[in-house]
CHARMM internal coordinates of N, CA and C (Angstrom, degrees):
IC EDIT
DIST 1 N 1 CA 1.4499
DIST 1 CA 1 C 1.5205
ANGL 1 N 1 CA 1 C 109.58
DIST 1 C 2 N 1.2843
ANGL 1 CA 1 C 2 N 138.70
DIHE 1 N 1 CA 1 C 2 N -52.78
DIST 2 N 2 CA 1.2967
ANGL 1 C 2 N 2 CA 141.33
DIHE 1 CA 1 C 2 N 2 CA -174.62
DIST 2 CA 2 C 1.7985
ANGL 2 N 2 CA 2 C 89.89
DIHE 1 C 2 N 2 CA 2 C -77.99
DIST 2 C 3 N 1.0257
ANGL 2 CA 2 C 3 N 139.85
DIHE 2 N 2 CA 2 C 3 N -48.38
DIST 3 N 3 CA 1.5293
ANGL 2 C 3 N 3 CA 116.97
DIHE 2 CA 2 C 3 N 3 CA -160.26
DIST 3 CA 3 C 1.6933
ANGL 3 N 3 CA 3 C 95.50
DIHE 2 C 3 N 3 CA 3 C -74.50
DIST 3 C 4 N 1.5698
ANGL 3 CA 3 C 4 N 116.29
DIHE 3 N 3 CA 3 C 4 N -13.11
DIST 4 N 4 CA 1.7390
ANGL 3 C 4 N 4 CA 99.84
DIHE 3 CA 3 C 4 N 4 CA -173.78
DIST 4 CA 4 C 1.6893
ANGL 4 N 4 CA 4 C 89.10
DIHE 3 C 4 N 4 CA 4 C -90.30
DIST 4 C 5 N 1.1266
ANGL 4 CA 4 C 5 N 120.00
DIHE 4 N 4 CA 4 C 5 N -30.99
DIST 5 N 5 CA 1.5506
ANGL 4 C 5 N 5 CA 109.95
DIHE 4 CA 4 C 5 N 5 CA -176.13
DIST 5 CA 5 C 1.3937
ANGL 5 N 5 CA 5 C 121.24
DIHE 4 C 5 N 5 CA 5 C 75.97
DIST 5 C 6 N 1.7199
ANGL 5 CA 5 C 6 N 129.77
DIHE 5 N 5 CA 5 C 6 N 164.23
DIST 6 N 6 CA 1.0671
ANGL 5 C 6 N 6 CA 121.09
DIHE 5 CA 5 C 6 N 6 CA -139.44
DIST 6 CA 6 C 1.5883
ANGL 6 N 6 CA 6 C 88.85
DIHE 5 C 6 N 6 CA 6 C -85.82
DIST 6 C 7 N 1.5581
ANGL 6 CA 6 C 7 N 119.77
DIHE 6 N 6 CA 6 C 7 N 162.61
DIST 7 N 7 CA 1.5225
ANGL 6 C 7 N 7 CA 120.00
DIHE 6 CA 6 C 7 N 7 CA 160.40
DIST 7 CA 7 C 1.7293
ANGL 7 N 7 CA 7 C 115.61
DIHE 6 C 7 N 7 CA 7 C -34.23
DIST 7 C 8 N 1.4189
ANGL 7 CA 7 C 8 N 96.87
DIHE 7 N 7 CA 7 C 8 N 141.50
DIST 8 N 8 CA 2.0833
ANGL 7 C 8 N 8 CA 104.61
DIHE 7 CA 7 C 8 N 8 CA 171.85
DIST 8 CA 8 C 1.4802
ANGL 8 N 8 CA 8 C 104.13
DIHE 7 C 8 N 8 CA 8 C -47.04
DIST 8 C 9 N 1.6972
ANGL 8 CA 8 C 9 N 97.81
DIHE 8 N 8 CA 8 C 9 N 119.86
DIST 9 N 9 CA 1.6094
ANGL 8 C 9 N 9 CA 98.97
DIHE 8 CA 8 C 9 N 9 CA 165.34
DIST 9 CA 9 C 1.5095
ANGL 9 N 9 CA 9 C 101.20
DIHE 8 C 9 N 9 CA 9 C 84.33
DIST 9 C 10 N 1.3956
ANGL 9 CA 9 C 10 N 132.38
DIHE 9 N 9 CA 9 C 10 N 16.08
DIST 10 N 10 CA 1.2143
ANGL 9 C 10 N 10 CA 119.11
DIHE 9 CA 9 C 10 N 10 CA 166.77
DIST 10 CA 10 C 1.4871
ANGL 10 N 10 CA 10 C 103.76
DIHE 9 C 10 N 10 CA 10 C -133.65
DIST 10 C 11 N 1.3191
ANGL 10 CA 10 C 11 N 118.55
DIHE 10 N 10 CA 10 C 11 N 172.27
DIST 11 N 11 CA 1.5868
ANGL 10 C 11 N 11 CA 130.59
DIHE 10 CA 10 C 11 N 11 CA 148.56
DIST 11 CA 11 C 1.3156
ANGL 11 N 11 CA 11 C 130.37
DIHE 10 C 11 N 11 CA 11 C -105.28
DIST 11 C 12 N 1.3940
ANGL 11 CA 11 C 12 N 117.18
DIHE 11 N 11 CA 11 C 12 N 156.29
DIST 12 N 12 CA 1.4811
ANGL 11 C 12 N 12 CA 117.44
DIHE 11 CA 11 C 12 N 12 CA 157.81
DIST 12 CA 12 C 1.1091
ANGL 12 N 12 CA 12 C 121.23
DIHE 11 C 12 N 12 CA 12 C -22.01
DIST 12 C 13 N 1.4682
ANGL 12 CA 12 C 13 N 118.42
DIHE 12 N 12 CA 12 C 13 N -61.58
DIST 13 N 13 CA 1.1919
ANGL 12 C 13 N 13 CA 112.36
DIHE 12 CA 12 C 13 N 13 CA 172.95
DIST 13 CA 13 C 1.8423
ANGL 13 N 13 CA 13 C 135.86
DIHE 12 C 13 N 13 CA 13 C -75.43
DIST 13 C 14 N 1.0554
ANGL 13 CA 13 C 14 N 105.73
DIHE 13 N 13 CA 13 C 14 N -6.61
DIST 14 N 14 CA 1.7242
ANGL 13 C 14 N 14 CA 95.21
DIHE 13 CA 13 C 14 N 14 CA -177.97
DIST 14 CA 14 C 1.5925
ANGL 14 N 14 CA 14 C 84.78
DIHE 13 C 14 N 14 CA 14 C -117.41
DIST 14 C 15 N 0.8425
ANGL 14 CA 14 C 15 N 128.13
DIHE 14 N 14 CA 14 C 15 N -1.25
DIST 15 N 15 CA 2.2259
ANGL 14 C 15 N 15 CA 108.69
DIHE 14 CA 14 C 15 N 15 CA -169.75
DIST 15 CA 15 C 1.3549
ANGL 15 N 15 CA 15 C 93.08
DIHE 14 C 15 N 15 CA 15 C -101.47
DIST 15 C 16 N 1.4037
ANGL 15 CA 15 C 16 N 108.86
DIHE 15 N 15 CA 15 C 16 N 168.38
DIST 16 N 16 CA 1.7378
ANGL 15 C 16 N 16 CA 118.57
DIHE 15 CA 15 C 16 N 16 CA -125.40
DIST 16 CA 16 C 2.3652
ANGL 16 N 16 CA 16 C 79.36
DIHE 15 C 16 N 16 CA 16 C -94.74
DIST 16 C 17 N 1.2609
ANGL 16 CA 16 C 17 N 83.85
DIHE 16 N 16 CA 16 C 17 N 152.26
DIST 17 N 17 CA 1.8445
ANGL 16 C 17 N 17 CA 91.64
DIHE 16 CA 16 C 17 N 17 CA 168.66
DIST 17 CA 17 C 1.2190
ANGL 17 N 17 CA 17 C 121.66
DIHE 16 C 17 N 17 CA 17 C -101.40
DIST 17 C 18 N 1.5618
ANGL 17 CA 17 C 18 N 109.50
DIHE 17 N 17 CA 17 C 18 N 14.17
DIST 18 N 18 CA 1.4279
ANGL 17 C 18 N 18 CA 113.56
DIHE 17 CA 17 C 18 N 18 CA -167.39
DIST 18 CA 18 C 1.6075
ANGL 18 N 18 CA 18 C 106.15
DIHE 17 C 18 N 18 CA 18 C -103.15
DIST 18 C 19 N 1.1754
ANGL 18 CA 18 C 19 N 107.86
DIHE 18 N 18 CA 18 C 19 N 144.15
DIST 19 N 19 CA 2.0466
ANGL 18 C 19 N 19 CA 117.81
DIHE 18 CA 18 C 19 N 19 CA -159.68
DIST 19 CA 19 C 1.3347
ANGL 19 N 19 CA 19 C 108.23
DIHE 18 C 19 N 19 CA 19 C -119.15
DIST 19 C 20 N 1.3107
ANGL 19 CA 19 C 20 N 124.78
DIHE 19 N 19 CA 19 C 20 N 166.67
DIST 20 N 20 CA 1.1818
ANGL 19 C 20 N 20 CA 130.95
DIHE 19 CA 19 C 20 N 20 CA 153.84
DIST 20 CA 20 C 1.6793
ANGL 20 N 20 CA 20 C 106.55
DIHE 19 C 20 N 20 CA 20 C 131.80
DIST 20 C 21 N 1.5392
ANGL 20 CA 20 C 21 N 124.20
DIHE 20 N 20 CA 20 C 21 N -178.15
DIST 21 N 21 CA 0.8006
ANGL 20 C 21 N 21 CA 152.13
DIHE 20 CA 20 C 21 N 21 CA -170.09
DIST 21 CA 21 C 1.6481
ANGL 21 N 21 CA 21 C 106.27
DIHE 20 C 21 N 21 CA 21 C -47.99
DIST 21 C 22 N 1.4652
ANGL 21 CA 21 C 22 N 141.02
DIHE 21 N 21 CA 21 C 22 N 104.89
DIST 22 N 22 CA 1.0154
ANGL 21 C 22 N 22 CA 136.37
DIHE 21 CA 21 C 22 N 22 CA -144.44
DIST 22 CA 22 C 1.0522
ANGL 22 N 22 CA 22 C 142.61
DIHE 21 C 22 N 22 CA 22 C 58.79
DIST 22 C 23 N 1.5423
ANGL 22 CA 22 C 23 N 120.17
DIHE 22 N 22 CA 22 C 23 N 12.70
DIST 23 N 23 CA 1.5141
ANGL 22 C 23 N 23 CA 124.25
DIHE 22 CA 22 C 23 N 23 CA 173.64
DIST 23 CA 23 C 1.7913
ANGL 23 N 23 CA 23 C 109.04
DIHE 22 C 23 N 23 CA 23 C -113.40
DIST 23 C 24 N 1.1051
ANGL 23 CA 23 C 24 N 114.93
DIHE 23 N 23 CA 23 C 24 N -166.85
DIST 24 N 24 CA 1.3852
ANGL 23 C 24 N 24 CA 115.19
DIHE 23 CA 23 C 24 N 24 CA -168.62
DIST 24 CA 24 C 1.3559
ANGL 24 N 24 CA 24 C 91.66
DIHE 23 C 24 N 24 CA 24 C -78.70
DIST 24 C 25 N 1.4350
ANGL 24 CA 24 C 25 N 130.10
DIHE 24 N 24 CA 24 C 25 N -76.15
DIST 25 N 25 CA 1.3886
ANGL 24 C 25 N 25 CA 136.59
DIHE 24 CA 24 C 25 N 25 CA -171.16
DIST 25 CA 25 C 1.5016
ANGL 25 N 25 CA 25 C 99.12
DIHE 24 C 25 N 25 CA 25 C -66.46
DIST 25 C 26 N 1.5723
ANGL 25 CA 25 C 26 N 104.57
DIHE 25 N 25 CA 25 C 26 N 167.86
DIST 26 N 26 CA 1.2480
ANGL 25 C 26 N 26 CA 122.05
DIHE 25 CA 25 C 26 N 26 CA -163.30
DIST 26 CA 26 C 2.0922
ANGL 26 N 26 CA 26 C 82.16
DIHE 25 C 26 N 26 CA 26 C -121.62
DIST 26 C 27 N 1.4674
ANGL 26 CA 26 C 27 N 107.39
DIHE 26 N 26 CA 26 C 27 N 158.85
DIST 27 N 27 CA 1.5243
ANGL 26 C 27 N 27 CA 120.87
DIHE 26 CA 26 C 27 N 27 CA -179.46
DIST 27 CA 27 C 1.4391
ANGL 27 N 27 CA 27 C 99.94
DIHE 26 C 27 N 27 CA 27 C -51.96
DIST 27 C 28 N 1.4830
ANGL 27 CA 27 C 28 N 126.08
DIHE 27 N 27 CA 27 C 28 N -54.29
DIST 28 N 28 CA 1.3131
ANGL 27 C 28 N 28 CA 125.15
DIHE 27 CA 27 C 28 N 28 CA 163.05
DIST 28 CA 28 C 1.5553
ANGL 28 N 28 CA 28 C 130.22
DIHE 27 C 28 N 28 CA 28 C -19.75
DIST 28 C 29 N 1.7102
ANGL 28 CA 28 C 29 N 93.34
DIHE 28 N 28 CA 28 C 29 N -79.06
DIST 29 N 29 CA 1.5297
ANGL 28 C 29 N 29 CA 106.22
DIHE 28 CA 28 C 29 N 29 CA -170.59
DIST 29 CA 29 C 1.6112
ANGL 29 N 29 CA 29 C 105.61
DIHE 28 C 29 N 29 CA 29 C -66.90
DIST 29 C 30 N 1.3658
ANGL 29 CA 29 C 30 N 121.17
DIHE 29 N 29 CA 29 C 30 N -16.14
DIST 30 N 30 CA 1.5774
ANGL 29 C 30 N 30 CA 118.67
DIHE 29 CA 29 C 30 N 30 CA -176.45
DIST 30 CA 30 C 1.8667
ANGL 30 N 30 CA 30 C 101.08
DIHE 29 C 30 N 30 CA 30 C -82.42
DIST 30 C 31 N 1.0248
ANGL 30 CA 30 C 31 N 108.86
DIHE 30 N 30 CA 30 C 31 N -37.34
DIST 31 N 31 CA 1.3647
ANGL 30 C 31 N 31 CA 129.64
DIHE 30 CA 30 C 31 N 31 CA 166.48
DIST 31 CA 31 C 1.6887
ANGL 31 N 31 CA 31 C 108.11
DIHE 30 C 31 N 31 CA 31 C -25.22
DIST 31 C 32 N 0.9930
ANGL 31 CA 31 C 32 N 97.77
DIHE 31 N 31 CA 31 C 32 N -74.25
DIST 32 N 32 CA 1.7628
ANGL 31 C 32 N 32 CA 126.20
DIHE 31 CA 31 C 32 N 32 CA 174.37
DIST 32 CA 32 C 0.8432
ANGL 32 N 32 CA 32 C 124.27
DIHE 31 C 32 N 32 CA 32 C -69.58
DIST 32 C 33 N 1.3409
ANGL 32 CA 32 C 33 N 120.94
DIHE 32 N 32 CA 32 C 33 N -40.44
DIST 33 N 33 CA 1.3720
ANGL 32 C 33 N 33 CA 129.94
DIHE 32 CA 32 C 33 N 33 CA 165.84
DIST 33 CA 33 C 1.9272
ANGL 33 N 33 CA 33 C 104.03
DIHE 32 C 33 N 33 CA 33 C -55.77
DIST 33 C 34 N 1.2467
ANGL 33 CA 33 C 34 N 116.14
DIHE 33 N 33 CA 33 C 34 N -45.15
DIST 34 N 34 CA 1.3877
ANGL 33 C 34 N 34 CA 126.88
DIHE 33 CA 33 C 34 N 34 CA -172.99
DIST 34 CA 34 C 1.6365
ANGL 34 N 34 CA 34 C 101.37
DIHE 33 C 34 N 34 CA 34 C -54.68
DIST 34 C 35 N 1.1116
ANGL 34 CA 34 C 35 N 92.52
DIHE 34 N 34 CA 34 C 35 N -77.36
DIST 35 N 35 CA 1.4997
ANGL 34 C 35 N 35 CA 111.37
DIHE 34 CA 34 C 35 N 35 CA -171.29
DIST 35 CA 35 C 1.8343
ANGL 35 N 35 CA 35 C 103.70
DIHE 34 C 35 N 35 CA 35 C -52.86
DIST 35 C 36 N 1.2311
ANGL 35 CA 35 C 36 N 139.50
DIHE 35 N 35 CA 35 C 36 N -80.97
DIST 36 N 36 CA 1.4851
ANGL 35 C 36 N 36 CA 123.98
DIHE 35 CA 35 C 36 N 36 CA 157.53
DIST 36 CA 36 C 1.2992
ANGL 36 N 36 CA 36 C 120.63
DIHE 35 C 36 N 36 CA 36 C -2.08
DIST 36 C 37 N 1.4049
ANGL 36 CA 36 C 37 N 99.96
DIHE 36 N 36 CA 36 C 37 N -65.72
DIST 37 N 37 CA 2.0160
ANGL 36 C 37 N 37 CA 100.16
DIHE 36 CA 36 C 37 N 37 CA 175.60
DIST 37 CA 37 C 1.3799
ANGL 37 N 37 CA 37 C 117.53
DIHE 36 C 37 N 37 CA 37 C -38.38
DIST 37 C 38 N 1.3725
ANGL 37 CA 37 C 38 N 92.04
DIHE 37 N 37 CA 37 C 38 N -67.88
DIST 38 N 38 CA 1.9158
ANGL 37 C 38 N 38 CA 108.20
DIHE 37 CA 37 C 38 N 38 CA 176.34
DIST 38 CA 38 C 1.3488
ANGL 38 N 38 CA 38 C 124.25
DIHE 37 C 38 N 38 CA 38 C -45.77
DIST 38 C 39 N 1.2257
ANGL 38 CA 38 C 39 N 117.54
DIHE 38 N 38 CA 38 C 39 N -32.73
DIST 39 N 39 CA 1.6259
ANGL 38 C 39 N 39 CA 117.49
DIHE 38 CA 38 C 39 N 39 CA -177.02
DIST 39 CA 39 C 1.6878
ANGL 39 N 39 CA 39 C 98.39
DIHE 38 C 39 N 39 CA 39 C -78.83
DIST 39 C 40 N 1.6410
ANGL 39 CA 39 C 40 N 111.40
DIHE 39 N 39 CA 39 C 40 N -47.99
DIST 40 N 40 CA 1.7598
ANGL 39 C 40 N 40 CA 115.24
DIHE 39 CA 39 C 40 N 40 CA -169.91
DIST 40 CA 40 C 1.4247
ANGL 40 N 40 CA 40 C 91.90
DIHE 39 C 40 N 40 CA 40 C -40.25
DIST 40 C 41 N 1.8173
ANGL 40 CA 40 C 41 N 93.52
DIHE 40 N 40 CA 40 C 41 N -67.42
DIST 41 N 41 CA 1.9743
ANGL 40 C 41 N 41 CA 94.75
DIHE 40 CA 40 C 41 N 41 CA -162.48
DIST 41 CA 41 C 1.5957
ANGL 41 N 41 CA 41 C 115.47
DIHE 40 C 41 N 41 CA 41 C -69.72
DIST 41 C 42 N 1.6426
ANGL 41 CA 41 C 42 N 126.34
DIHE 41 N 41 CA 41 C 42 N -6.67
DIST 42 N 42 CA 1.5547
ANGL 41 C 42 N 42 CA 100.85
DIHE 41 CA 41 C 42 N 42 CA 156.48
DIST 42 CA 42 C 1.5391
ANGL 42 N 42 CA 42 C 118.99
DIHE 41 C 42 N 42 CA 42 C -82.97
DIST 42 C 43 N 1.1843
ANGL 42 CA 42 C 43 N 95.00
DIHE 42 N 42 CA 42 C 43 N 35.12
DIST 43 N 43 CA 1.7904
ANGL 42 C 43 N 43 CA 96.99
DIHE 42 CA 42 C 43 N 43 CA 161.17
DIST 43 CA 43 C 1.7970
ANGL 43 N 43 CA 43 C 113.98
DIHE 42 C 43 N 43 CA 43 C -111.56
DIST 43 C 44 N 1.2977
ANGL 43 CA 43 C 44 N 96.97
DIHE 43 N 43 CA 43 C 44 N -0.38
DIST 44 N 44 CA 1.2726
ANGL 43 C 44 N 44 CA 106.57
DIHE 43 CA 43 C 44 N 44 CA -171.80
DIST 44 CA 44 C 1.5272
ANGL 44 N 44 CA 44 C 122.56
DIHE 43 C 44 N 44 CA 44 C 48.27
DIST 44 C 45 N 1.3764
ANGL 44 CA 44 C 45 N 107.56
DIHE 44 N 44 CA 44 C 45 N 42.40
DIST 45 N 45 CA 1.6547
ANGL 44 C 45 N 45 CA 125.22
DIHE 44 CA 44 C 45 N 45 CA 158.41
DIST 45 CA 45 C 1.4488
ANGL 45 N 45 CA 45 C 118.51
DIHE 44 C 45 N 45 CA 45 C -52.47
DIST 45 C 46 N 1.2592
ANGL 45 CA 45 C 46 N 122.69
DIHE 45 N 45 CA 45 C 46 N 142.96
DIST 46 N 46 CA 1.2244
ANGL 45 C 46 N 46 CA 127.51
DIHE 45 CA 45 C 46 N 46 CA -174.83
DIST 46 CA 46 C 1.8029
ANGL 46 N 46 CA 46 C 100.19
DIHE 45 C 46 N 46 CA 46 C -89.50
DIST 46 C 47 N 0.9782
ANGL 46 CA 46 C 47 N 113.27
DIHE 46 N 46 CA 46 C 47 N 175.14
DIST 47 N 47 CA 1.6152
ANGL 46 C 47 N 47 CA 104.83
DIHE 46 CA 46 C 47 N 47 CA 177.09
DIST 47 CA 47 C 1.4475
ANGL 47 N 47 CA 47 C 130.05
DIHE 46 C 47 N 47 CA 47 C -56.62
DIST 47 C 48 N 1.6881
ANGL 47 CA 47 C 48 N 107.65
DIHE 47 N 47 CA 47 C 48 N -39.43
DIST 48 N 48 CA 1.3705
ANGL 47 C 48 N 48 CA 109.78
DIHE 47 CA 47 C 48 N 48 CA 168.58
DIST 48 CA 48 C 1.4693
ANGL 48 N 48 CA 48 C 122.20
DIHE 47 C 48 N 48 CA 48 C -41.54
DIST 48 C 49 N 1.3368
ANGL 48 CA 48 C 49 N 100.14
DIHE 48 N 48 CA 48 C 49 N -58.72
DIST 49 N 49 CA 1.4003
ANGL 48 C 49 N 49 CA 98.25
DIHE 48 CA 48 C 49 N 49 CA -176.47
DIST 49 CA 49 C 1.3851
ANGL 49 N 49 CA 49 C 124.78
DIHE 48 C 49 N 49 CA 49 C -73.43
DIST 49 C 50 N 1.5250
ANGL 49 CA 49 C 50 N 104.49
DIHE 49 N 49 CA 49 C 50 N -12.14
DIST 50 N 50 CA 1.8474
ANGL 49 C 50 N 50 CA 107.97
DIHE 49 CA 49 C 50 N 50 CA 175.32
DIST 50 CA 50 C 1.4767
ANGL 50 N 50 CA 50 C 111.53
DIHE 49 C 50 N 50 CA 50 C -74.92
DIST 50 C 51 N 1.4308
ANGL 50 CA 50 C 51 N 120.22
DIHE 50 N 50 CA 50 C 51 N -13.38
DIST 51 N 51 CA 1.0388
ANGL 50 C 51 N 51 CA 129.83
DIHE 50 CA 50 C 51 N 51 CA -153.68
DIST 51 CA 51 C 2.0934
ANGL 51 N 51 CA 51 C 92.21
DIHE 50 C 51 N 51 CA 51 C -106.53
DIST 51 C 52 N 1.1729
ANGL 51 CA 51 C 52 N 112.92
DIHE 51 N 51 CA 51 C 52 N -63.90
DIST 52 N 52 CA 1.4621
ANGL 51 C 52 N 52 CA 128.73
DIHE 51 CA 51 C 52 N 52 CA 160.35
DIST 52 CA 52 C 1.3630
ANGL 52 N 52 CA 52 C 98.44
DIHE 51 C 52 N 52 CA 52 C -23.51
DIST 52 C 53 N 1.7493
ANGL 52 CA 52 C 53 N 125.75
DIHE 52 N 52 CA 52 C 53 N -83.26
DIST 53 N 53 CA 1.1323
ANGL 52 C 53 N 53 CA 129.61
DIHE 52 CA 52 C 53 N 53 CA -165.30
DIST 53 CA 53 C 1.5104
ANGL 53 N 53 CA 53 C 119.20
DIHE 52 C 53 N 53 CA 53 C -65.31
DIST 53 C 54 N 1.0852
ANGL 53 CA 53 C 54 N 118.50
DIHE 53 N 53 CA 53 C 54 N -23.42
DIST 54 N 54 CA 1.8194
ANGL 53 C 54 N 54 CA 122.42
DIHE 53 CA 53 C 54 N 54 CA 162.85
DIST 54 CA 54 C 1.2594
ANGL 54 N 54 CA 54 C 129.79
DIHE 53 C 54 N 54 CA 54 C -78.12
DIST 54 C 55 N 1.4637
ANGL 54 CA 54 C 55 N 99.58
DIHE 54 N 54 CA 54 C 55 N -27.67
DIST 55 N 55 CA 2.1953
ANGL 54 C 55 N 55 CA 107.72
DIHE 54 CA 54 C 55 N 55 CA 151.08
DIST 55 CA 55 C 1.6547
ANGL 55 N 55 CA 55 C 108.32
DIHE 54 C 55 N 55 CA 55 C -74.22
DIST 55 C 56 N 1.4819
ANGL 55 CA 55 C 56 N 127.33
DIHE 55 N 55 CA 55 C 56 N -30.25
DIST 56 N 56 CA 1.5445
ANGL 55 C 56 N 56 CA 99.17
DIHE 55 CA 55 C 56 N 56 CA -157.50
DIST 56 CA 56 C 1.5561
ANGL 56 N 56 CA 56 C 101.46
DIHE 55 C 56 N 56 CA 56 C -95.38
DIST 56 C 57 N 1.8206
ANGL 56 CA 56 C 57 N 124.14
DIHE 56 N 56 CA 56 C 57 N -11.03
DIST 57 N 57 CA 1.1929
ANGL 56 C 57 N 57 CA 108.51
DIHE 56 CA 56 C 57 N 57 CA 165.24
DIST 57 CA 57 C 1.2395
ANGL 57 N 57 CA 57 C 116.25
DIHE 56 C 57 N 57 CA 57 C -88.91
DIST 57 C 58 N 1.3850
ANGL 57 CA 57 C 58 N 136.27
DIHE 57 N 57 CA 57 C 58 N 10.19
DIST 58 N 58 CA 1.7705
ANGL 57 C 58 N 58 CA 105.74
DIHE 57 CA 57 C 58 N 58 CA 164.75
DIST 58 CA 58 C 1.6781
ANGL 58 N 58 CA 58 C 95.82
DIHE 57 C 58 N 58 CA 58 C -89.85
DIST 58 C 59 N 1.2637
ANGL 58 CA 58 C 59 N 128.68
DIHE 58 N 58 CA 58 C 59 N -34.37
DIST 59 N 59 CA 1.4874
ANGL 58 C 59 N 59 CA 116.01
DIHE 58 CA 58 C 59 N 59 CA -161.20
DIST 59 CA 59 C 1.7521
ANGL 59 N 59 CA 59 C 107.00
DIHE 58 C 59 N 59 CA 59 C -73.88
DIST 59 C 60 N 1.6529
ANGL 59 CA 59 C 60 N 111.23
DIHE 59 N 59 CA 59 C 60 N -15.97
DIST 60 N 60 CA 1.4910
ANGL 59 C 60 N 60 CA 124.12
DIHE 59 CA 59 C 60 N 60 CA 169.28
DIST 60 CA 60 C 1.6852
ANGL 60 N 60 CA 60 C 92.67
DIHE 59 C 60 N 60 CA 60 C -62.40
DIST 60 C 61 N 1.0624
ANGL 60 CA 60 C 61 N 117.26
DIHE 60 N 60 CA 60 C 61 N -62.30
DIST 61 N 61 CA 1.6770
ANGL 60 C 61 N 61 CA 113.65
DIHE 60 CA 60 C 61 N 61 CA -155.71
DIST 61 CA 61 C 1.3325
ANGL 61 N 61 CA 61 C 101.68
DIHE 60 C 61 N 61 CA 61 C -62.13
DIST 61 C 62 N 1.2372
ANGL 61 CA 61 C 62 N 126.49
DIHE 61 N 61 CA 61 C 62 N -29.70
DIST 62 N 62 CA 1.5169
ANGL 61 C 62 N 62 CA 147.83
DIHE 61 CA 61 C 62 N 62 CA -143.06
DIST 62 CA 62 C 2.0950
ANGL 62 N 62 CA 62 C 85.64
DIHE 61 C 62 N 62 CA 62 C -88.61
DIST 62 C 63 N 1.3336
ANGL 62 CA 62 C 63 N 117.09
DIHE 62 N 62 CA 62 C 63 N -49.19
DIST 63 N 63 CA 1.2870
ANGL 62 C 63 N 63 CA 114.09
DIHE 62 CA 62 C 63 N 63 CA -165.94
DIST 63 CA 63 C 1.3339
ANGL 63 N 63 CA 63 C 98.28
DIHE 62 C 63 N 63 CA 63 C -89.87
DIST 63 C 64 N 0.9467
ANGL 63 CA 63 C 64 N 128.55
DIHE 63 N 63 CA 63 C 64 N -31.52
DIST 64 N 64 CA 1.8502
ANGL 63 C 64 N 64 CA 131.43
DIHE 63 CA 63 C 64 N 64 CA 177.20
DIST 64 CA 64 C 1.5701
ANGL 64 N 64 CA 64 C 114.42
DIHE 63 C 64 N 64 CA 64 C -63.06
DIST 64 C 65 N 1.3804
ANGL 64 CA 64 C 65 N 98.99
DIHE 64 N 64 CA 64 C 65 N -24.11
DIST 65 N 65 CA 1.8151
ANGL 64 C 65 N 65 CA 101.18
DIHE 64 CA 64 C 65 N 65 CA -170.73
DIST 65 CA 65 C 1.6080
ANGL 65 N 65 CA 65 C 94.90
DIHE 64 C 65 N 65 CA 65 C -108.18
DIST 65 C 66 N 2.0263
ANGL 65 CA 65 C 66 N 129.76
DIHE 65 N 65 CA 65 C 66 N -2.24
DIST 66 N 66 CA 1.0195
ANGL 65 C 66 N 66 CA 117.44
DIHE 65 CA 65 C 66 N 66 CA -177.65
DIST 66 CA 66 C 1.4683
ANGL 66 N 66 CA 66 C 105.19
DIHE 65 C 66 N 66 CA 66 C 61.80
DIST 66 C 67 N 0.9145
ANGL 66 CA 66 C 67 N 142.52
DIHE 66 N 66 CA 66 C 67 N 48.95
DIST 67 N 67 CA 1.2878
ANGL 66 C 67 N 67 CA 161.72
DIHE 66 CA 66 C 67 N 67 CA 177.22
DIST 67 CA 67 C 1.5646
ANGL 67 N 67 CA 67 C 131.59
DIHE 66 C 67 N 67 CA 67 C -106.34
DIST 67 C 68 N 1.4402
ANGL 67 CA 67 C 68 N 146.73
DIHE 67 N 67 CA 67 C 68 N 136.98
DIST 68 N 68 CA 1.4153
ANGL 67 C 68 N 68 CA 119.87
DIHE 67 CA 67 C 68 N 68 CA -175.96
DIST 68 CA 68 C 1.8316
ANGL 68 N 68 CA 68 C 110.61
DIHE 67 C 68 N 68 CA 68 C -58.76
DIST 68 C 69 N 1.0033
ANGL 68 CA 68 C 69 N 116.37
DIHE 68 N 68 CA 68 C 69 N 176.85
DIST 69 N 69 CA 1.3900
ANGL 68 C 69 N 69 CA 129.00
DIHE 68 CA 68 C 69 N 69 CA 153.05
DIST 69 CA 69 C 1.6123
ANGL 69 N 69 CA 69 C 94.21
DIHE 68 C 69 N 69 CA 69 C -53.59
DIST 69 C 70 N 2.0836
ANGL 69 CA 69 C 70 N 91.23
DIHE 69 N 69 CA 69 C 70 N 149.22
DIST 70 N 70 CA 1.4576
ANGL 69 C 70 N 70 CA 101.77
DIHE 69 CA 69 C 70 N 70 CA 168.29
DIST 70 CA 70 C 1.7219
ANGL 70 N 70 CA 70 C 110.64
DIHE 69 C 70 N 70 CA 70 C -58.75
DIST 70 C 71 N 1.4316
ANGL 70 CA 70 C 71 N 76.09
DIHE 70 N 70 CA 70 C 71 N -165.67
DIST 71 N 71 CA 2.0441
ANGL 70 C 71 N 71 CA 97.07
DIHE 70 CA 70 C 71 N 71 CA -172.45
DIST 71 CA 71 C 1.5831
ANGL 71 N 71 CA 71 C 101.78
DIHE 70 C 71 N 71 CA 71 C -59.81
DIST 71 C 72 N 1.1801
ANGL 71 CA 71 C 72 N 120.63
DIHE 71 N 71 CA 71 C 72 N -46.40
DIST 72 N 72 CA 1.2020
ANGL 71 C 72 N 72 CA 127.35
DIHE 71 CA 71 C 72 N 72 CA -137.44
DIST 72 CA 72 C 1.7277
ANGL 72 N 72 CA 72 C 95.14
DIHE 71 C 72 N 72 CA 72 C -113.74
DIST 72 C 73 N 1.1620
ANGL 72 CA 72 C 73 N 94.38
DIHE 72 N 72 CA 72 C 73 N 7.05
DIST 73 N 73 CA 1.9253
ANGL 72 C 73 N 73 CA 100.10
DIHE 72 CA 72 C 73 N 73 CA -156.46
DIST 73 CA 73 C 1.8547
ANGL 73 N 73 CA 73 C 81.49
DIHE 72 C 73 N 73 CA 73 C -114.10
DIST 73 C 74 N 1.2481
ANGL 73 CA 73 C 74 N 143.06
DIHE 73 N 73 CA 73 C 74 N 1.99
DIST 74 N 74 CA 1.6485
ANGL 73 C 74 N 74 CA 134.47
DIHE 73 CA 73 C 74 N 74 CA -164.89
DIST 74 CA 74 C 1.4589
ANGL 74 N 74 CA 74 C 113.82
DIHE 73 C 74 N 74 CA 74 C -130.53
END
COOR INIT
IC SEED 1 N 1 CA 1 C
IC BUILD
């Protein structure tokens, strides 16, 4: 989910969390996507930083796996 990145022209935060069979995300990646959200915002982050912290872990996973930059990160 973070290395495919949010839909063109959207973010983590405003593009839809809903998954499945014909949508952008898969039940999985909405899955994660859910749960990720929830932990950022029980820190009670303001948007900047929800937004900060949902770019710096895919390009973290992205350098740990030796991997390109995400979608949205090239």
């Amino acid at each position: 989910m973070f290395k495919k990145g949010p839909p063109e022209n959207e973010g983590f935060m405003w593009c839809s969390k809903e998954g499945g069979q014909g949508l952008y995300w898969s039940e999985e990646e909405t899955g994660a996507l859910k749960m990720v959200s929830g932990l950022v915002l029980d820190y009670q982050w303001d948007s900047s930083e929800y937004s900060i912290m949902l770019h710096a872990i895919p390009i973290e996973i992205c350098l740990k796996t030796n991997n390109k930059k995400p979608n949205n990160e090239n």
